[in-house]
C-alpha positions as CSV (number, residue, x, y, z in Angstrom):
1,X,45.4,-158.0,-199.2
2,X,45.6,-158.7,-202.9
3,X,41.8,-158.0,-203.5
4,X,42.3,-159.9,-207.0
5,X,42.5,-163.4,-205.1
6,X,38.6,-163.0,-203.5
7,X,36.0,-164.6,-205.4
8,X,32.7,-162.2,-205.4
9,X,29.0,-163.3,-206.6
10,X,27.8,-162.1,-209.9
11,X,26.5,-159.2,-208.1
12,X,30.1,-158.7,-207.4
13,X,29.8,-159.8,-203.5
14,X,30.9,-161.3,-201.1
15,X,29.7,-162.5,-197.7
16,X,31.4,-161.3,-194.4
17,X,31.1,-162.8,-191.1
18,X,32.3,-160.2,-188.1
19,X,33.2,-162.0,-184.9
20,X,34.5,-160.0,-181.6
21,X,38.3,-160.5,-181.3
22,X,38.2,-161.6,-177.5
23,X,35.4,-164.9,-177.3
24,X,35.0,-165.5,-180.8
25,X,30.8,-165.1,-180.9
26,X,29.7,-164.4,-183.8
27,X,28.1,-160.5,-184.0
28,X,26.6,-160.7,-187.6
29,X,27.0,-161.3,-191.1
30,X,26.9,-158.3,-194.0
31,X,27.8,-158.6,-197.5
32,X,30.8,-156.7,-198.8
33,X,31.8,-155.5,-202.9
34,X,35.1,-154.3,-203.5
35,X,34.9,-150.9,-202.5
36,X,33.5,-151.6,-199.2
37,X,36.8,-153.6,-198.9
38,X,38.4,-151.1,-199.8
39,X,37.3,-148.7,-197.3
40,X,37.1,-151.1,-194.5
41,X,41.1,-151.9,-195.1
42,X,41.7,-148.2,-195.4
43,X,40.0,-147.1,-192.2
44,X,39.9,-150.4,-190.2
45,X,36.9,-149.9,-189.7
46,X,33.9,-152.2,-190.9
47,X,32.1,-150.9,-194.1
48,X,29.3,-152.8,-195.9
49,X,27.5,-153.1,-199.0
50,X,23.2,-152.5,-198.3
51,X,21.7,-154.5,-201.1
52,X,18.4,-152.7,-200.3
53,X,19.6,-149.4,-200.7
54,X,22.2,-149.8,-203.4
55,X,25.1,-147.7,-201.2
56,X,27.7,-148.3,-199.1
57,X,27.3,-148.5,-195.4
58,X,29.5,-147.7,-192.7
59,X,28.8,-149.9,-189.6
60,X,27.9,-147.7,-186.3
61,X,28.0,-144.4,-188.4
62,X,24.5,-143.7,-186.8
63,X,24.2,-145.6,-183.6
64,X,28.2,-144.5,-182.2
65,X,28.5,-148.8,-182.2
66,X,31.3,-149.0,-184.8
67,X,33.6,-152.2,-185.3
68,X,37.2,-151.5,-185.3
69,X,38.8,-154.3,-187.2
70,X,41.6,-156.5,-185.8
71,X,42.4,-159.6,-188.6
72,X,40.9,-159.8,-191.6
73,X,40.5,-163.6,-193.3
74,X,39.1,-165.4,-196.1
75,X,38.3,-169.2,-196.3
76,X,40.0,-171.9,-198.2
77,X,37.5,-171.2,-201.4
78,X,38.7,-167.4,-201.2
79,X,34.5,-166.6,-201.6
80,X,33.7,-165.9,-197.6
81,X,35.6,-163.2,-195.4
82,X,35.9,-163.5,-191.7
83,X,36.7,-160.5,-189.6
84,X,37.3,-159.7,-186.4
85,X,36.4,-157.2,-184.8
86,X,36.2,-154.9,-181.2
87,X,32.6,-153.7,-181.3
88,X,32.6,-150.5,-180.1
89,X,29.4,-150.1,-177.4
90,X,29.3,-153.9,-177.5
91,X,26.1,-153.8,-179.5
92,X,26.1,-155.2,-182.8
93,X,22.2,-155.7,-183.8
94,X,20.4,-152.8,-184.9
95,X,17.5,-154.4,-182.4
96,X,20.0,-153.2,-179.5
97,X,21.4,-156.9,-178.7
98,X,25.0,-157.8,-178.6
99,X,24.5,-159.9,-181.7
100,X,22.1,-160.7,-184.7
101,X,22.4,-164.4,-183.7
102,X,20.0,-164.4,-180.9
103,X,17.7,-166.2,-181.6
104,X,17.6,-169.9,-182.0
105,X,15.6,-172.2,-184.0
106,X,12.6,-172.6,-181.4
107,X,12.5,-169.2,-181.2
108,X,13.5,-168.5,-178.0
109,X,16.0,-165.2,-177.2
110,X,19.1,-166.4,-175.9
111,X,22.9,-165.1,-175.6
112,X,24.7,-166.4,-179.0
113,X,27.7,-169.2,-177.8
114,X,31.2,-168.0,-177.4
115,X,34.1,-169.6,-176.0
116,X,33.6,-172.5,-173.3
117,X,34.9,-170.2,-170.1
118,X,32.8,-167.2,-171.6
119,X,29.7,-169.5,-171.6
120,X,30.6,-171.3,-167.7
121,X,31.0,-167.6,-166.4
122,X,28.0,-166.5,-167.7
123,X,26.1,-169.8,-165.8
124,X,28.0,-168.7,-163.0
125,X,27.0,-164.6,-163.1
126,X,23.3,-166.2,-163.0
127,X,23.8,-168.9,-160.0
128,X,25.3,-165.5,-158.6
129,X,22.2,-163.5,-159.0
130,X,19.5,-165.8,-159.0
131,X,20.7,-168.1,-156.2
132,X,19.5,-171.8,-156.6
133,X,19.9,-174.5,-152.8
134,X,20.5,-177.1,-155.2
135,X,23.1,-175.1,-156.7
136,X,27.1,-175.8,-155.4
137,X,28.1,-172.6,-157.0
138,X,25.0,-170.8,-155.3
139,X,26.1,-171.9,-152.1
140,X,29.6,-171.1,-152.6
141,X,28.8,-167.5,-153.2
142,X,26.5,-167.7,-150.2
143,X,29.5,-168.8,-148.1
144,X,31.2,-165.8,-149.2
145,X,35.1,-164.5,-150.5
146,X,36.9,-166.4,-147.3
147,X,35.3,-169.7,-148.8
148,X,35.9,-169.5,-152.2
149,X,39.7,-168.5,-151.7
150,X,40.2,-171.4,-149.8
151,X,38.4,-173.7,-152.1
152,X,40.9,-171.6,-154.9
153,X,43.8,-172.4,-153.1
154,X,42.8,-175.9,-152.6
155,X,42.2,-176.8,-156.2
156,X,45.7,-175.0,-157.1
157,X,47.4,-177.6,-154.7
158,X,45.4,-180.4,-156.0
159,X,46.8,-179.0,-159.9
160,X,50.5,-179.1,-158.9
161,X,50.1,-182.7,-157.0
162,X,48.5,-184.0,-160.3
163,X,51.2,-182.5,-162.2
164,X,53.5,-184.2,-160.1
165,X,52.7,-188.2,-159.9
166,X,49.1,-188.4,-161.2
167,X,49.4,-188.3,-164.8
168,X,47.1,-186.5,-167.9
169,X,43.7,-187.3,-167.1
170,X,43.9,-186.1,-163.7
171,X,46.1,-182.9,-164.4
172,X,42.8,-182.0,-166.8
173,X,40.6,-182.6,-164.5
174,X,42.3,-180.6,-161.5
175,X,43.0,-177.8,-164.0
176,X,39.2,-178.1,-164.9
177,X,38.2,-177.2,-160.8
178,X,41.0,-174.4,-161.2
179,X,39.7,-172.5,-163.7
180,X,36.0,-173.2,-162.3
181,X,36.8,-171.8,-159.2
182,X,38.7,-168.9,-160.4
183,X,35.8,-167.9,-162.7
184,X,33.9,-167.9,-159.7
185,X,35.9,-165.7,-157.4
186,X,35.8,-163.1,-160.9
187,X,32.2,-163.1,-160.6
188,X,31.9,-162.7,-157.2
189,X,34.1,-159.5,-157.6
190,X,31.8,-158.9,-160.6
191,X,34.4,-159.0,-163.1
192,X,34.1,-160.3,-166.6
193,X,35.9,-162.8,-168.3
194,X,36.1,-160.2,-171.0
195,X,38.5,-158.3,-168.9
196,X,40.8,-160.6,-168.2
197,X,40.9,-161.7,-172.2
198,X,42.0,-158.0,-172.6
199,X,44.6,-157.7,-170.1
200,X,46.0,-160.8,-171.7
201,X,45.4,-159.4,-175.7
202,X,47.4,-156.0,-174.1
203,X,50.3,-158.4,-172.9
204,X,50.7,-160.3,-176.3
205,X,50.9,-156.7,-177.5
């Protein structure tokens, strides 16, 4: 990266945003200078600039939770970076959380958003563990593995009949139930959706 092309502050800054590689949510934000740069392209490895302390900071150097960095990006007015990242101990927040966004605006603690299946399987874990009557997806996992491969195998018929002679609307619907479904029979086998995004990052390898 041609460090030349990146527009820092007058305190010779620049923000960076550090999102994990796999579901996109967004761990924190840090500021960076040009020798934090540096070091961060050199070690790949997230390094910081602590405005408080006047020093450079390596991310995880205490607590073991380092970022190793994957792509590195700037925006469209070269003056914010984006990086992704595989957050080493999945803990980003020096409170102990997965990210420094988790907290909204009423004040309530909450998981920060990632991608839409990350989010569904997450609902899912919880109908999982704290079963609900009025739930569907609580009563399928009450039903147990036999019922939610059949309903699996249903809804993968239902996706090839749409594909053949029912036309777009319906083949995003049907795909809609598939991937539903699916995410349920990982979280009955208490798998995360995480996993599977890896297997799939280690095949594009």
């Amino acid at each position: 990266m041609d460090l030349t092309t990146l527009r820092f502050n007058d305190q010779g800054l620049i923000p960076a945003i550090v999102q994990d590689y796999l579901d996109g949510t967004v761990l924190m934000m840090a500021w960076m200078n040009a020798a934090s740069l540096a070091q961060t392209l050199a070690t790949q490895e997230t390094w910081f600039w602590s405005r408080s302390r006047s020093e450079l900071w390596h991310k995880g150097a205490t607590s073991g939770h380092t970022q190793r960095v994957r792509e590195l990006r700037y925006d469209c007015d070269q003056d914010v970076l984006l990086i992704t990242v595989e957050q080493v101990g999945g803990i980003a927040c020096h409170l102990g959380e997965r990210s420094c966004f988790h907290q909204t605006a009423t004040n309530a603690k909450s998981a920060p958003p990632a991608d839409t299946l990350s989010q569904i399987a997450g609902i899912i874990a919880d109908r999982r563990d704290h079963p609900s009557p009025d739930s569907y997806t609580s009563r399928l996992f009450a039903k147990g593995q036999n019922q939610i491969l059949k309903k699996l195998g249903e809804e993968s018929v239902e996706v090839a009949i749409a594909a053949a002679s029912e036309g777009r609307a319906r083949i995003i619907s049907e795909v809609s139930d598939l991937w539903f479904h699916t995410l349920v029979l990982l979280a009955h086998h208490h798998i995360d959706i995480r996993e599977v995004y890896q297997e799939l990052q280690n095949r594009r390898k």
